[in-house]
N, C-alpha and C positions, 0 to 999 in steps of 0.2 A: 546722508540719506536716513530717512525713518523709516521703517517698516510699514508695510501695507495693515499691519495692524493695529496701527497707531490709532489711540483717540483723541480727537480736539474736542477741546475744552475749553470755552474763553480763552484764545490765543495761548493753551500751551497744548503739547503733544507730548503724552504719557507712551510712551512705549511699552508695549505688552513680553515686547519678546527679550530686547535689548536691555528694559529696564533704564531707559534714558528722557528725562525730560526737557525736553526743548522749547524755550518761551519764546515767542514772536515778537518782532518789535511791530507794536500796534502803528507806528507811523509807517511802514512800508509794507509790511505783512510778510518778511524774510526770517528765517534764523538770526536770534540775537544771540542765544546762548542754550549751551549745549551740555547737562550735569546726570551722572549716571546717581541712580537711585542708590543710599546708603544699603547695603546687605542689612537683613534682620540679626546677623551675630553679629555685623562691624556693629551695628548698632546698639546691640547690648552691651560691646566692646566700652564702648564710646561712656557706656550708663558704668561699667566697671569700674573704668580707669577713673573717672569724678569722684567715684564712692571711694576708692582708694585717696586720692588726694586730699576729701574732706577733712580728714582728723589734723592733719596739719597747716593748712590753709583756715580753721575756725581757729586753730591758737595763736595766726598769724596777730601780730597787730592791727588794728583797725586801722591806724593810718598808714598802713601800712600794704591794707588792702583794698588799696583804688585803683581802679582799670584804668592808669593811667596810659593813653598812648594819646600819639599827637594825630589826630583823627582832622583837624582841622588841615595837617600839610597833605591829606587825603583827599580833601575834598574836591576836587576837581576831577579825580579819578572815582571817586565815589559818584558823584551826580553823573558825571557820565554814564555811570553801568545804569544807574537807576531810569535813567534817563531812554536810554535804548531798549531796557526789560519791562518799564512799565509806561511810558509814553507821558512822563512827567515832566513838566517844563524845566528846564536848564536852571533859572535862576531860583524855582520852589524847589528842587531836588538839592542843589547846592544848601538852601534854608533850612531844608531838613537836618541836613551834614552837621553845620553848625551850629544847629539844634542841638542836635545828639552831643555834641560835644562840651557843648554849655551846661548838658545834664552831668554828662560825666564829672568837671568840674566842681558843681554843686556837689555831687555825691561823695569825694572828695575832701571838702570839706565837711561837709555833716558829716560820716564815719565816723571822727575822734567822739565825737559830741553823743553818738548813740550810746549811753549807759544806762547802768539801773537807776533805778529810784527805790527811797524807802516807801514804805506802806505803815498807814495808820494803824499803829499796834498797842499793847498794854504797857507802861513806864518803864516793867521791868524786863523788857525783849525788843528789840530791833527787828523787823521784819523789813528785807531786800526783795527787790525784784531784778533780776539779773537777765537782761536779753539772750540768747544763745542760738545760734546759727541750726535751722533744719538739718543740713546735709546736703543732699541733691536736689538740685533742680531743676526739670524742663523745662524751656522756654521756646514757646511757641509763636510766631510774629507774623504780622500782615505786611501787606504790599504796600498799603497805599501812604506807608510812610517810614519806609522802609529802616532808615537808619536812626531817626530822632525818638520811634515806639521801640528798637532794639535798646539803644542806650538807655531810656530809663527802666527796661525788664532787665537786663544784664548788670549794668550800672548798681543798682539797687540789691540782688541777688550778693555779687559777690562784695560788696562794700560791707554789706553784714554776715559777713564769713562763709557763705554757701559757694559749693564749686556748683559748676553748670551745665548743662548739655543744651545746647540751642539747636534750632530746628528752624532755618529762615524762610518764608512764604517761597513756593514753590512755583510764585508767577515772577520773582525777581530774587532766584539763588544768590547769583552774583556777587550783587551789590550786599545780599546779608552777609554771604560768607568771606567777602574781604573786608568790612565792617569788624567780623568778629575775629579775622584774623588778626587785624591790625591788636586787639585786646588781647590776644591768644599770645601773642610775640611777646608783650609785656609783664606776662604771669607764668607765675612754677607750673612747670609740667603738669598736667590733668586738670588743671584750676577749668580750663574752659574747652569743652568739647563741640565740634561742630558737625553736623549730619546733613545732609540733604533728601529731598522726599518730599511726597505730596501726604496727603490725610493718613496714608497706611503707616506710613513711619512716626507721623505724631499720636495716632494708637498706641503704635506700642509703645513709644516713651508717656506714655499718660497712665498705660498699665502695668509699667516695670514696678518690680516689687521694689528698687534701690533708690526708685526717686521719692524724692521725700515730699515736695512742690510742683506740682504745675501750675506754672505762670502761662497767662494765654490772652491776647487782643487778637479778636475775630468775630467769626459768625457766631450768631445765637445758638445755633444747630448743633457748630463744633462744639461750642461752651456746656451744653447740655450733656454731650457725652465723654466729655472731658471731668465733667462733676461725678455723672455716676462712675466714671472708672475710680474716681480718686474716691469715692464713698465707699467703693467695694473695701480697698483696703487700706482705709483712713488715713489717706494722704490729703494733702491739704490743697486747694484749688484756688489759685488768684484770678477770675476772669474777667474781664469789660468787652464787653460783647452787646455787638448793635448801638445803634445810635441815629437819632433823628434831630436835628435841630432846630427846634418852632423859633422863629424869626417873626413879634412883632410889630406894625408900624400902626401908633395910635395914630387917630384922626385929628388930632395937632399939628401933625411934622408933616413937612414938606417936602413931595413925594418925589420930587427929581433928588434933592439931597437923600432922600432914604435910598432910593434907587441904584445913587453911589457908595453909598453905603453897604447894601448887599451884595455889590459887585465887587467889591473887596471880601467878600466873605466865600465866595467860589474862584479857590485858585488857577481853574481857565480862563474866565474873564480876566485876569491880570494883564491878559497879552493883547486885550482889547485897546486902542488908540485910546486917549482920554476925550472924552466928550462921545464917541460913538456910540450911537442909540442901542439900547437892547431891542432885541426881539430874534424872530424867527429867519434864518437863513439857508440856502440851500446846502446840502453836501459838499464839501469836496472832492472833486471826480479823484477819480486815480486810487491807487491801490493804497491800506492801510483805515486803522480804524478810526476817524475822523467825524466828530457829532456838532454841530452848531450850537453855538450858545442860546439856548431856548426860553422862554418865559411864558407858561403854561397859567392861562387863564380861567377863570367861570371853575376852578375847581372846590371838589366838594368834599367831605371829611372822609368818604367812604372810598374813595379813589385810591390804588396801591398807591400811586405819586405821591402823595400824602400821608403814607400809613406806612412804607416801605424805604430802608434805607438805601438811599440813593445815591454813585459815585458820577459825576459828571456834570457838567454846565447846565443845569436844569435848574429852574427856580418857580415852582407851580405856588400860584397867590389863589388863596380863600379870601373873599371878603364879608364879614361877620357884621352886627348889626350895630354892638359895641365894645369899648375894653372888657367887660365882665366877657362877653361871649369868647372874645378872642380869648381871654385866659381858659375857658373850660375849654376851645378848640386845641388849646397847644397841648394840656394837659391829658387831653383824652388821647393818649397812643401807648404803646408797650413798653417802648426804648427808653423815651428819656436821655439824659447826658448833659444835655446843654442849654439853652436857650437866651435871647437876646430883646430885649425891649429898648424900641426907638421912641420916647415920647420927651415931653418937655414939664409933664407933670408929674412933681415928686412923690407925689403918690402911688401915682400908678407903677410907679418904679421900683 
């Protein structure tokens, strides 16, 4: 049970009194899972014991410090959680997994490889640049891709000698924190700390005097005050934050194949029959958070849909006079990140 004082929030429930937050599985609208909020001293706790483990964990060897665990004989137990906490399909949640693992990997091998280099100096001095590990680091991680954006913040962090405190998105605990358990099992004592919490717990690891990094993929909002915190007292901030992806189709290309084309680029549409028309269809009755794969027309630049980052089976089409225009339409928004060009001319390409 939750308390009458609970608040919902996009399918989770922050407990006021219990201090428990409970994410709903978006496909039926039930309790998925059920994690009590990290105390603000476990929490320092947590930022202590990393800072303690740093000095010997940076003298480790590099190859010596890879997150190695077998995350892949995980996976089926990983997409599961993802799968019930954030209402991701079975076989992109499993994608993710092996994602994340593929990163680890890589990281793995690059590690040894990370060294210094000399620097252009006078005949008679050698000038070195030698890499050296921050110390601590918070990491901070989203939902919407749960285990594949933790592997390469984590992954990365401690490959080059930092211990860690992680902090996993608060709409899919779970699935972060058996993710980072599985890495936790395979490292000396304090190398990797794990917390639970919504915004207020990643506060205060953004403003602990012992983190040396905040590492963070998320909202622009949170990036904002994740930077001042880390300005006040010159910690260092890794952020990617927001993201919009212009998507476009010159007047060459052939618009049933382009069509297939950006349906493969919204991992809801995946579950779509092949050959089945897009467009607009009704709800799904019954309980659970459930949106039809939509394709929004006649839109215009000044539209949120279009100016705002969007998670869901949505695909809203501008159509522009020519390639020049489409290029200042994709270019003209905040985010940035990505972009895609379908045409058949090399130029425009």
């Amino acid at each position: 049970m939750v308390d009458r004082d609970a608040e919902w929030v996009s399918g989770i429930v922050a407990s006021t009194l219990t201090k428990i937050i409970s994410v709903l599985d978006p496909r039926t609208g039930e309790t998925a899972t059920q994690v009590p909020v990290t105390d603000p001293s476990d929490c320092d706790d947590a930022v202590r014991r990393a800072a303690g483990a740093a000095g010997a964990w940076a003298r480790t060897a590099p190859a010596e410090r890879a997150a190695a665990a077998d995350v892949r004989a995980a996976a089926d137990e990983l997409a599961e959680l993802n799968e019930r906490e954030t209402g991701k399909l079975r076989d992109d949640a499993r994608g993710g997994v092996e994602a994340g693992d593929e990163t680890l990997v890589q990281y793995s091998q690059l590690g040894p490889l990370h060294r210094g280099r000399s620097l252009q100096g006078r005949w008679s001095a050698t000038d070195l640049m030698v890499p050296q590990p921050r110390g601590v680091v918070a990491v901070l991680t989203p939902w919407n891709d749960a285990v594949a954006v933790a592997a390469t913040l984590l992954g990365a962090a401690l490959v080059t000698g930092n211990t860690v405190v992680h902090k996993p998105s608060e709409r899919c605990p779970q699935t972060g924190r058996r993710f980072a358990e599985l890495l936790a099992a395979r490292l000396p004592e304090g190398v990797l700390q794990i917390v639970d919490g919504d915004g207020t717990v990643g506060a205060r690891l953004a403003s602990a005097e012992l983190v040396d990094v905040v590492a963070h993929i998320g909202s622009s909002a949170t990036g904002r005050e994740i930077a001042r915190a880390c300005a006040e007292r010159g910690a260092k901030a890794v952020l990617e934050n927001g993201g919009n992806d212009a998507l476009i189709v010159d007047a060459d290309v052939d618009p049933g194949w382009a069509a297939g084309q950006i349906a493969l680029a919204r991992s809801p549409t995946r579950a779509k029959p092949r050959g089945a028309p897009l467009g607009r269809r009704e709800p799904r009755p019954g309980p659970g958070s459930f949106y039809p794969p939509t394709v929004l027309t006649d839109c215009t630049s000044d539209m949120l849909i279009m100016r705002e980052e969007t998670f869901g089976p949505i695909s809203p089409v501008q159509v522009v006079s020519d390639f020049a225009a489409a290029i200042v339409a994709a270019a003209d928004e905040r985010y940035g990140l990505a972009a895609t060009v379908l045409t058949s001319d090399m130029a425009h390409a």
